[in-house]
C-alpha positions in Angstrom: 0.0 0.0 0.0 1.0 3.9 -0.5 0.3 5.7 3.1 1.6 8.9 4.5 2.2 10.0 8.0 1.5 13.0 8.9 3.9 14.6 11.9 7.1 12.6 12.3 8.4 12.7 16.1 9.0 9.7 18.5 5.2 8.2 17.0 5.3 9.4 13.6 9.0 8.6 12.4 8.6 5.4 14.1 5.1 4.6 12.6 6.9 5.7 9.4 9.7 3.5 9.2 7.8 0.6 10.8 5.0 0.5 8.2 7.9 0.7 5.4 9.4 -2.5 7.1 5.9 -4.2 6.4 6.3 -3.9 3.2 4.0 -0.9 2.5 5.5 2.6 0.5 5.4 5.5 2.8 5.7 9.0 2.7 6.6 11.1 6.5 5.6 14.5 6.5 6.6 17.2 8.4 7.3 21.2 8.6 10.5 20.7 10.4 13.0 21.4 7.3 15.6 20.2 9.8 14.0 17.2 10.5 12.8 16.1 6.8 16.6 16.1 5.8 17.6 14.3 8.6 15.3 11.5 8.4 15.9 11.3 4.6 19.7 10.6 5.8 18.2 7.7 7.2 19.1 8.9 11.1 16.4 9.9 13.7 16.6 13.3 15.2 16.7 11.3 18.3 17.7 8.2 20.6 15.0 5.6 19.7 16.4 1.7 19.5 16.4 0.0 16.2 14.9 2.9 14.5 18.0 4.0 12.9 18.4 0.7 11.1 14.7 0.5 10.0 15.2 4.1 8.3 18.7 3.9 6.9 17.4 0.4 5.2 14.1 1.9 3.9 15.2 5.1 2.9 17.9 3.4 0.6 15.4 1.0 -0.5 13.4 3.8 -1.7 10.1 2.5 0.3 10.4 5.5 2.5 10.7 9.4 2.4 10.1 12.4 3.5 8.7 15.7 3.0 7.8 18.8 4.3 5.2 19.5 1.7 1.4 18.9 2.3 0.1 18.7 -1.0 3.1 16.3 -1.8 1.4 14.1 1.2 -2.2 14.4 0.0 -0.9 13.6 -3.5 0.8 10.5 -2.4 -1.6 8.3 -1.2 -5.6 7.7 0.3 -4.7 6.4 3.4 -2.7 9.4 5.9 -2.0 8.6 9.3 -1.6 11.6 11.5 1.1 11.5 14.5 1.4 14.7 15.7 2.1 16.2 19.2 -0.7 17.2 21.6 1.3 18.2 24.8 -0.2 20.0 27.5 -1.4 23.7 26.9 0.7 26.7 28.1 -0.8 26.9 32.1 -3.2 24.3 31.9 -3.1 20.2 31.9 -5.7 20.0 28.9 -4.3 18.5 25.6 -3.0 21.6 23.5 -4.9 20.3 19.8 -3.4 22.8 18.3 -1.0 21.0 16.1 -3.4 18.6 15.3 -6.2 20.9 14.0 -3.3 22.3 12.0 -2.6 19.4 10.4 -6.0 19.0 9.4 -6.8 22.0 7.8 -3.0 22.2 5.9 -3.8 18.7 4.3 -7.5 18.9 3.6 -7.2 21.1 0.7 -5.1 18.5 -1.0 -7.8 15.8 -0.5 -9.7 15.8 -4.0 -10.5 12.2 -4.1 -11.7 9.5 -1.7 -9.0 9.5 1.7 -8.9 7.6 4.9 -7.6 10.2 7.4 -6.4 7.8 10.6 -5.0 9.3 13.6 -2.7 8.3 16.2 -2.4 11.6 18.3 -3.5 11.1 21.6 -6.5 13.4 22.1 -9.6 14.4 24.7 -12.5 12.3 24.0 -14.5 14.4 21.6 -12.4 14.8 19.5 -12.9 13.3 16.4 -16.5 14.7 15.6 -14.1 17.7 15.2 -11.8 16.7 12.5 -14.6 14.9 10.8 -16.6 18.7 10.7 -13.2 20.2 9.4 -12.3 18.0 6.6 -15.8 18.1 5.9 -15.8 21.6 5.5 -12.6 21.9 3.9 -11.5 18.7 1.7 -12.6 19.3 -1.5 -13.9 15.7 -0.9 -16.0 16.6 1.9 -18.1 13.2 2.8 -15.9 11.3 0.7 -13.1 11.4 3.7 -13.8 9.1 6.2 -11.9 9.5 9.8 -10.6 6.9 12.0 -9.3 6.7 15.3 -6.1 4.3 15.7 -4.4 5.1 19.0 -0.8 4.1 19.8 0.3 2.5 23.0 4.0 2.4 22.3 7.0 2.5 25.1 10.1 4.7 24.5 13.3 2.6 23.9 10.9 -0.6 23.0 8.8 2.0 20.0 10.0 -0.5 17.1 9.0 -3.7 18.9 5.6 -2.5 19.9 5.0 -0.9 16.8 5.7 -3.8 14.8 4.3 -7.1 17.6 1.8 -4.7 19.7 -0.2 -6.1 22.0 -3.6 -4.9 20.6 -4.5 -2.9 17.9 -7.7 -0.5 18.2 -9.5 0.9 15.2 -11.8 3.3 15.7 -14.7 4.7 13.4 -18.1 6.4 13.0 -21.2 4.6 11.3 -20.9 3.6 7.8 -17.3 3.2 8.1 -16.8 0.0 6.1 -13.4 1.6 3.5 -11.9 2.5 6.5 -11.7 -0.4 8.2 -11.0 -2.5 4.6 -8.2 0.3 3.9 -6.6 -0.2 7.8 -7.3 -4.1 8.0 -5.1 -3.9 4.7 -2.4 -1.7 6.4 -1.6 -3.7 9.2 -2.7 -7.4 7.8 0.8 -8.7 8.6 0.0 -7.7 12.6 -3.2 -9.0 12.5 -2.6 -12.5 10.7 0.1 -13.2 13.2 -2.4 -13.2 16.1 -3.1 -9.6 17.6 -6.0 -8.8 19.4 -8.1 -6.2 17.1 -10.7 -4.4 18.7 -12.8 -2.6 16.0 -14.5 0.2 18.3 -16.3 3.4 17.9 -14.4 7.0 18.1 -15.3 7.7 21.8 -13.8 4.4 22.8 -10.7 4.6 21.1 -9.9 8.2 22.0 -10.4 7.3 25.6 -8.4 4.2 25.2 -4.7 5.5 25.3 -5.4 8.1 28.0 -7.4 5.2 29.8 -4.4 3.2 30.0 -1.8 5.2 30.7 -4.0 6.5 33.8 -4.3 3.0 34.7 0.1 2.6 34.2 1.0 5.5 36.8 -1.7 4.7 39.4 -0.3 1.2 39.8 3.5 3.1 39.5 1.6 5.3 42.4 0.7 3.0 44.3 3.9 1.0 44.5 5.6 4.1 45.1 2.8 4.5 48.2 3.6 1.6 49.7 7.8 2.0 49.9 6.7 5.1 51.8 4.5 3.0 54.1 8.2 0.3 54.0 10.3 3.7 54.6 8.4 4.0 58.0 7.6 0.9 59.1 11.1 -1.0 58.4 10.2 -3.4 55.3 11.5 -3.7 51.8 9.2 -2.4 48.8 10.9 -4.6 46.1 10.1 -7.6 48.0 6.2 -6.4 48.8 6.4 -6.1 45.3 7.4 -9.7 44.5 4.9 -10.7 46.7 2.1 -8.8 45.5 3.0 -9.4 41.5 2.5 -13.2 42.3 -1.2 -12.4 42.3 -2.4 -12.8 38.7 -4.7 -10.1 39.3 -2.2 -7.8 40.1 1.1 -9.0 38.3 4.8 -7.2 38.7 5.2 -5.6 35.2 5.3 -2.2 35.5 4.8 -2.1 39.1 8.5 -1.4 40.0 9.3 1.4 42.8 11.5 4.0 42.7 11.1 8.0 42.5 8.4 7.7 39.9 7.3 8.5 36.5 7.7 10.9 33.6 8.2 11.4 30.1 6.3 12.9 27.3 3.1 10.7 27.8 2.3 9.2 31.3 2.5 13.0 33.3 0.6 14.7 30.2 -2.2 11.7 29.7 -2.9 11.6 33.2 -4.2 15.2 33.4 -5.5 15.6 30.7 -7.9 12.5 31.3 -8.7 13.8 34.7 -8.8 17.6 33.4 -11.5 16.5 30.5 -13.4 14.1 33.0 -13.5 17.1 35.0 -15.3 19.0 32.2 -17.7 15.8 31.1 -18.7 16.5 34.9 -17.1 12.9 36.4 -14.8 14.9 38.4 -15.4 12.4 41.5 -14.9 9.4 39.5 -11.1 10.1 38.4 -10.3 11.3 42.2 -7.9 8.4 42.7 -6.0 9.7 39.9 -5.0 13.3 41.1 -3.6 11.0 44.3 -1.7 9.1 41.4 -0.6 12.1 40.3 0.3 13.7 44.0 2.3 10.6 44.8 4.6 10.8 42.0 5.5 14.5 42.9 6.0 12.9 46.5 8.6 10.6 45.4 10.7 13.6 44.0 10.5 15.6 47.1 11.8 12.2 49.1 14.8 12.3 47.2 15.4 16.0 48.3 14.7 15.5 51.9 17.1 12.6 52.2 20.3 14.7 50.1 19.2 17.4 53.1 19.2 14.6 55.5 22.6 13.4 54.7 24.6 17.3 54.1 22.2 19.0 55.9 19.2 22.0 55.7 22.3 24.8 54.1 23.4 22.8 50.3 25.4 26.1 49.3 28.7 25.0 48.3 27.8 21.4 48.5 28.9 19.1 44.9 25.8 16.8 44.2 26.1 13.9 40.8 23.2 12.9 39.1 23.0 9.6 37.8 20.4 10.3 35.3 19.0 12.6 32.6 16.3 11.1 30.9 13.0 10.2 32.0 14.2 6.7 31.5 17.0 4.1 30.4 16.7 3.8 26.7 15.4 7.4 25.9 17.2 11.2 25.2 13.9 12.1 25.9 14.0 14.6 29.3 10.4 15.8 29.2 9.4 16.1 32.7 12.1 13.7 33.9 12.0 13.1 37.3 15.8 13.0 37.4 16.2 16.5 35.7 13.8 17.8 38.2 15.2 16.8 41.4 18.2 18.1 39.9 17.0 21.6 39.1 15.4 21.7 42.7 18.8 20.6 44.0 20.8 23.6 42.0 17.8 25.6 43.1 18.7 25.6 46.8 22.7 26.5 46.5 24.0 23.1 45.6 26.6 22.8 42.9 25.0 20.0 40.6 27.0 17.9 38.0 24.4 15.7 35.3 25.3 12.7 33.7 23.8 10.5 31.1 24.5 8.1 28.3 22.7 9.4 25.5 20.5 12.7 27.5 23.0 15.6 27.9 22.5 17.2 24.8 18.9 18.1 25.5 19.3 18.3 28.9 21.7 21.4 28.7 18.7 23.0 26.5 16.6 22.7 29.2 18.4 23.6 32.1 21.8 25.3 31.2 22.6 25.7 34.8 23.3 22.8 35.4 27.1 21.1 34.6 27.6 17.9 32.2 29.6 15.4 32.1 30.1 12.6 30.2 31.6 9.8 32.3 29.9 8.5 35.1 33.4 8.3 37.5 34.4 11.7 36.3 30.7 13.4 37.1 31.5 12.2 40.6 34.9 14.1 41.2 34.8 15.7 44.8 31.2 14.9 45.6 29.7 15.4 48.5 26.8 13.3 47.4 25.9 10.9 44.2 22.4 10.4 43.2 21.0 7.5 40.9 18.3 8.6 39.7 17.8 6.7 36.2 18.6 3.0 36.0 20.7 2.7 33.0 22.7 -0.4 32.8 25.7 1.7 32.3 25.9 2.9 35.8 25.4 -0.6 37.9 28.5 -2.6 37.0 30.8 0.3 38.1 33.2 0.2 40.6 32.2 1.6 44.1 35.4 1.2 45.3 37.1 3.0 42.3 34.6 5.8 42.9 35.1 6.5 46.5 38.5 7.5 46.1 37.0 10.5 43.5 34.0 11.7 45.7 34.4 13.7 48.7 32.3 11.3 50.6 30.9 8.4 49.4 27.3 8.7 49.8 24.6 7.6 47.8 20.8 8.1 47.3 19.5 5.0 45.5 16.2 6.5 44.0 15.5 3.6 41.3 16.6 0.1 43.4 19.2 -1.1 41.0 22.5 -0.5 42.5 23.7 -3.5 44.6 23.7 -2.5 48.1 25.9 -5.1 50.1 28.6 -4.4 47.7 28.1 -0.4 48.0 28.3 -0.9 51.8 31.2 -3.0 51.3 33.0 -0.7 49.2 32.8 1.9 52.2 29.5 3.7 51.0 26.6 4.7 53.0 23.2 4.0 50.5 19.7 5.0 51.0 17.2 3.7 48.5 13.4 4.5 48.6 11.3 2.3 50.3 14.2 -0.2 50.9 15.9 -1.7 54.4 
């Protein structure tokens, strides 16, 4: 099949390149000139794993490109996926559609012909009545475009895999939708043939779906992260309650790891919105256990914080503090709302001098706070510290040396915020470690 994808980020360059390695011709569209000749390279303008091989292979094979041209895209093909971004507005933690509605009315004009517009974004419920009235309204087309709704639940660092073997696929559609769902069935036939659930929905559904579930993700992160406060006080270990309690089939372990809490681009952003738009529907009491979802992961970051002040003290002026940690998570450059950046930025905030390190983060991490201090090795980062944090688990950091590193910190000290690093040989090593919700 020819298909275009409208908005080419962490969803739509992924999408993009994915689609191409099922066999289908596809065209990425985006504004960013920067961005268009990158991809066309065959790189991603980011740290995504396996991507870069999936676009340097299609882009030479000539089943994938990239534009920044609309018309090219509404041109191209009858089937246009649409991935752009819908963070939170400016002073508010409703969905900003902004980028979306743009990307409506740019390519409607080009849609003269029968066209399956299919999107990905993640949106308040409601929404897609809306872009059905604008292409309506403005596609040359009009009723000939159908609209569908085809949410993504991917993970950053595992986008590929779940893009490719996802663990459902939801297609979502108004009355009378029969060409859309022939046109999408067609599009991802290889994911369906090999076994994945497909729920055919209507729009409402599927629009709630992606917020639904990642609501669902950090309020079981929450609570995990509730009970190592409940260990902190009463003596017990929150990794083991969390064995226990994953044992249950109705509760199960994945994704119920403690630690100082979530972040990124979509978790922190889909959670309010949900509850900000079932504040509006009028269920504001029905999504109450969320804003505690929500309260509890800022908790986590403020434990961090008490404990560096426990261990130098109220005064942090003129005290060195290493971060472990830029990114929201291992795997990811991504640093939007990162829990590690924050504590951070709090950190620098109160006098301390603070020195960031990260595998693949920095780079984006200076652009957001620049007064901070980078380094790039791990043992260097921690040269005359008064205090090291760990504060994203990348594999990089857990076979150092302890030992090796207590000769280069001032005193060997460590907060433990994400319950990777091997205690008993820390404390061996001379080091005094504190970890959240741990003996």
């Amino acid at each position: 099949m020819k298909m275009t994808v409208i908005g080419c980020g962490y969803l739509g360059a992924t999408h993009a390149a994915c689609m191409a390695e099922l066999g289908h011709e596809v065209l990425g569209m985006d504004v960013d000139i920067d961005k268009v000749h990158t991809l066309n390279s065959g790189k991603a303008p980011f740290f995504e794993r396996d991507l870069d091989d999936l676009l340097a292979t299609h882009t030479a094979s000539g089943r994938l490109h990239f534009t920044a041209s609309y018309k090219e895209a509404a041109d191209f093909a009858d089937l246009h996926f649409i991935g752009v971004g819908t963070p939170q507005q400016p002073g508010s933690d409703a969905y900003d559609l902004s980028h979306l509605f743009e990307a409506v009315r740019r390519l409607a004009p080009g849609l003269t012909r029968p066209a399956v517009v299919a999107v990905k974004s993640t949106v308040p419920v409601g929404t897609a009545p809306r872009v059905a009235e604008l292409l309506r309204e403005q596609a040359p087309a009009g009723d000939l475009i159908e609209v569908a709704w085809n949410p993504e639940f991917l993970r950053e660092s595992f986008a590929v895999e779940d893009t490719l073997r996802p663990d459902r696929l939801v297609l979502g559609f108004n009355t009378g939708h029969s060409r859309a769902e022939a046109l999408l069935r067609q599009a991802f036939a290889e994911i369906i043939d090999s076994g994945t659930p497909t729920i055919v929905t209507d729009w409402a559904t599927a629009e709630l779906a992606k917020g639904a579930a990642n609501s669902f993700l950090a309020t079981k992160i929450s609570f995990i992260n509730a009970m190592a406060e409940v260990c902190e006080k009463s003596g017990a270990d929150v990794a083991e309650l969390a064995d226990i309690l994953g044992h249950d089939i109705r509760i199960g372990r994945r994704g119920m790891r403690p630690g100082l809490g979530f972040g990124g681009g979509c978790l922190p952003k889909d959670l309010r919105g949900f509850i900000t738009r079932a504040d509006e529907l009028g269920a504001d009491e029905a999504v109450g256990m969320l804003r505690e979802a929500d309260t509890v992961n800022a908790r986590r970051r403020r434990r961090v914080i008490d404990l560096a002040r426990e261990e130098l003290g109220t005064d942090l002026r003129g005290k060195r503090i290493t971060v472990w940690g830029a990114a929201f998570k291992p795997g990811t450059d991504d640093v939007r709302d990162s829990p590690a950046l924050a504590v951070a930025q709090d950190l620098h905030g109160l006098g301390a001098t603070v020195t960031v390190t990260d595998p693949k983060a920095l780079d984006n991490a200076r652009k957001l706070h620049p007064g901070l201090d980078y380094v790039e090795d791990p043992i260097a980062a921690a040269e005359d510290a008064d205090l090291l944090l760990h504060l994203t688990e990348w594999p990089q950091f857990s076979p150092i040396d302890p030992r090796r590193l207590a000769a280069r910190t001032r005193n060997p000290k460590v907060i433990d915020a994400r319950g990777t690093l091997d205690t008993a040989r820390w404390r061996d090593a001379g080091w005094t470690i504190r970890c959240l919700g741990h003996r």
